[in-house]
N, C-alpha and C positions, 0 to 999 in steps of 0.2 A: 821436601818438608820433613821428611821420616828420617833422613839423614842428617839434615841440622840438629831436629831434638836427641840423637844419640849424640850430636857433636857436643852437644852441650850436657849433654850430662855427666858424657868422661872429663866434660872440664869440669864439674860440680864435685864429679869423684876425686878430683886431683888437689882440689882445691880443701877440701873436708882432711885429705891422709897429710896434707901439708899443715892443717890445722894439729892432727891427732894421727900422727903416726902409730899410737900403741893399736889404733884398731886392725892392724896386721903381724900384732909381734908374735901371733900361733901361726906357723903354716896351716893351719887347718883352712884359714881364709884367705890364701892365694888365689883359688878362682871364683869367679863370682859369672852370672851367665846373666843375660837378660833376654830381649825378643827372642831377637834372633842370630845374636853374638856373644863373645863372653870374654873378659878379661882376663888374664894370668898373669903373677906381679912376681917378678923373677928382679930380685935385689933391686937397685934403683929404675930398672925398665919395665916397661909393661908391651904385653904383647896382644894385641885382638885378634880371637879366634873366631872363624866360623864354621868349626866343625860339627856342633853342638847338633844335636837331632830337632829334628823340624817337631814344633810343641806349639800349644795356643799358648799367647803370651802372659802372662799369669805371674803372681809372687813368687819366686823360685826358692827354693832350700836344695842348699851345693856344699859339698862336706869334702876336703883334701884329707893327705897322710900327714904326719906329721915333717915329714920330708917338702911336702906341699905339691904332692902329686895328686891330681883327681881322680876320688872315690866313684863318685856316685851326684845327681843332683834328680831334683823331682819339682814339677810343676802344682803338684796337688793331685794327679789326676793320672799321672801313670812316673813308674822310678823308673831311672837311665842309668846302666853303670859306665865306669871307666871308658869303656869302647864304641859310647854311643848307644846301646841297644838296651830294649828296655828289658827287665829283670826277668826272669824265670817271677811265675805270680807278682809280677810289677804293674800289670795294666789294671786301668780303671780301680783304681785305691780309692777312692768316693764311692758311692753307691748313687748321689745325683749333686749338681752345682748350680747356683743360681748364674753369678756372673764373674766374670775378671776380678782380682781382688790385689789391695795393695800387700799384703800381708797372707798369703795364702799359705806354707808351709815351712816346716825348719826341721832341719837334720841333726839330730844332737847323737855322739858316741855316748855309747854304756861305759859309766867309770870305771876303771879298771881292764876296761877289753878292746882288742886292735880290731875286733870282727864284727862287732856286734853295735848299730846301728840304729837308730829312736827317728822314725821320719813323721812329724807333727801333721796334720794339714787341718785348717780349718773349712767348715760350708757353711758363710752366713746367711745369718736366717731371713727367709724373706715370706717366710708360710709354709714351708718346706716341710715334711717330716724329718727327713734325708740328713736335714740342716746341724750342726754341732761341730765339736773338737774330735779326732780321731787320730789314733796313731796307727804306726807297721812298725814290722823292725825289719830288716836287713841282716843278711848272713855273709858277711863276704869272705869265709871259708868254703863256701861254695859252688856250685857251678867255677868249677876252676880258678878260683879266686875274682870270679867277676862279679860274684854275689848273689844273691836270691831271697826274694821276699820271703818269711818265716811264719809272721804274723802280720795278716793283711784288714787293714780298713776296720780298727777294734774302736767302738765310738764310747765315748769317755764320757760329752756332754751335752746334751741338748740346746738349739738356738743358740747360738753362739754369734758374738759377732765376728768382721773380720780378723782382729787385732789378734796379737800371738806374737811374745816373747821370750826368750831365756836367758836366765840368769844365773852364776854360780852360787853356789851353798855358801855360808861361813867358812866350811872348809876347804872350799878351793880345786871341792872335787867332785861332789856332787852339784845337780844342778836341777833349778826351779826351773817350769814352764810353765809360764803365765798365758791367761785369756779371759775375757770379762762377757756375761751375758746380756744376749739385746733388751732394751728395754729394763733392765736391773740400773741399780750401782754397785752388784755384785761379780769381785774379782775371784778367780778360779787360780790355785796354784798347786801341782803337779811336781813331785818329788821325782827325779831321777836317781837312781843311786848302782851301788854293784849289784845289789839284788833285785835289780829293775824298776820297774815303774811300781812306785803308789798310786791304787789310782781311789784313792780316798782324798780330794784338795782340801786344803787348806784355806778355807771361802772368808773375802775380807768384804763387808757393805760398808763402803764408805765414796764417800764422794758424791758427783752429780747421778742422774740417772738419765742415760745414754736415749737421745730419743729421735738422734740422726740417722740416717741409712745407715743400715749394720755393714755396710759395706767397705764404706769410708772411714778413715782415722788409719791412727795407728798406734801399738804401747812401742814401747820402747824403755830399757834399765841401764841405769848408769854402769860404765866398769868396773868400779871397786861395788856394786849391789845394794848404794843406802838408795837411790831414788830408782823409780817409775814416771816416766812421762804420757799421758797420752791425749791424741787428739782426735776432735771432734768433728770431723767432714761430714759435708752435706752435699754430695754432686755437683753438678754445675749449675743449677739451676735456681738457688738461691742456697740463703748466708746461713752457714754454720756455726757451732758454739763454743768455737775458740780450744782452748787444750787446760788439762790440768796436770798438776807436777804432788807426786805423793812422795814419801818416806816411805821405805820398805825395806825390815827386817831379815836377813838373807838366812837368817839361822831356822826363824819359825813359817819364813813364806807370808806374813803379814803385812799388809799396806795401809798406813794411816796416814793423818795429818794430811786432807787435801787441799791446796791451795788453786784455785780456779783463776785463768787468763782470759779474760772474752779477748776478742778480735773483730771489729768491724766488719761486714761482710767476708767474713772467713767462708771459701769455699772445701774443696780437697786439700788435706793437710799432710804434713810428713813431722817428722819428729827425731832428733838425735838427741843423747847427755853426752857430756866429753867426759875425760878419765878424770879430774877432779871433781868432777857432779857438781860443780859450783857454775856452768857455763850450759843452758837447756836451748839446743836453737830448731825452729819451725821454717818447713817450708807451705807457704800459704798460693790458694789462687783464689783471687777475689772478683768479689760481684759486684758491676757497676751499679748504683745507688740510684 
């Protein structure tokens, strides 16, 4: 059974880069990791790896060279560099977690720097103190070029939920990091730039107000940065609130103009935009009625 559902996901993935090839035109996203394997897309072939270090299976954030050699990847819960081993100050980068999350962490480079390392992770909230948005960064001038955590487990936001995306700036070089709080319709966006993190967001209240397990959904930004999509999962156990598609301004981090999709017994959701933003497509699992 555990082997079908991976069969079928490489076919899911095969089928999305056949739709939208630009979602690999950086090497930076040549490897991608999941449970307990991981993908590397070397020109027209793809090769599955299972060297990848044993990890609870969780949202992963996996960051390549620009050559498309593997840096580094993290679960939420402890970083891995290049050789499998976890960082110097890499373990337990959360401080507590409630559960599995579809969206748990992302590795964004510092503009301007080949070393220097931004590793997101979200803990949504489920009563938690513990619970919010938190960053590290990574040095991989370090420990012999394999890297080393610098600044570990720095928490940004309170209750959060799982959702966590990034997007490039207007200029193409810095980059927003988005997340939205449980139980708000308030989105949270986080300035990357050469001079590091702002960690003053840019908070946008617009839209519904999130009243599904903080667990479930997901945001998601279009390529070119004018839209946001996100959805609204509700476990397995009954129908969720469908998804919504916003406008979002890449200059000032603001997101307006929401437009709401219900869905018939929408259960757990996923969510992509293709590179014209004109095309938003949902993966749904639905509730018998």
């Amino acid at each position: 059974m555990k082997k079908n559902c991976y069969r079928k996901l490489v076919v899911i993935i095969f089928l999305v880069l056949l739709i939208c090839p630009s979602m690999l035109s950086q090497n930076f996203a040549k490897n991608w990791v999941f449970g307990d394997f991981g993908l590397e897309f070397q020109a027209d072939t793809v090769i599955i790896r299972h060297d990848y270090a044993p990890h609870e299976s969780r949202g992963m954030g996996i960051i390549s060279d620009e050559n498309g050699n593997l840096l580094c990847y993290t679960n939420g819960l402890n970083i891995w560099n290049r050789e499998h081993k976890i960082m110097p100050n890499g373990q337990n980068i959360l401080s507590s977690t409630y559960s599995s999350k579809w969206q748990e962490s992302i590795i964004i480079p510092k503009p301007k720097s080949k070393s220097e390392f931004y590793v997101f992770t979200v803990d949504a909230y489920n009563g938690q103190s513990g619970a919010g948005l938190y960053y590290s960064i990574v040095d991989l001038n370090l420990d012999n070029g394999l890297g080393d955590v610098t600044v570990k487990a720095k928490k940004l936001l309170n209750q959060t939920t799982n959702r966590l995306t990034a997007v490039f700036h207007n200029n193409q070089q810095d980059v927003w990091i988005i997340t939205n709080q449980h139980n708000t319709n308030s989105y949270y966006a986080y300035l990357l730039s050469e001079s590091g993190l702002t960690e003053t967001p840019v908070i946008s209240s617009v839209g519904k107000t999130t009243t599904t397990v903080p667990f479930d959904g997901q945001l998601k930004a279009s390529p070119d940065g004018s839209k946001v999509a996100c959805t609204y999962g509700n476990s397995f156990s009954g129908p969720g609130e469908g998804f919504g598609l916003f406008d979002f301004d890449n200059s000032t981090g603001k997101l307006t103009h929401f437009a709401a999709h219900q869905v018939t017994n929408l259960c757990k959701s996923s969510t992509s935009i293709f590179t014209n933003s004109d095309l938003c497509t949902t993966n749904f699992c639905f509730v018998k009625g």
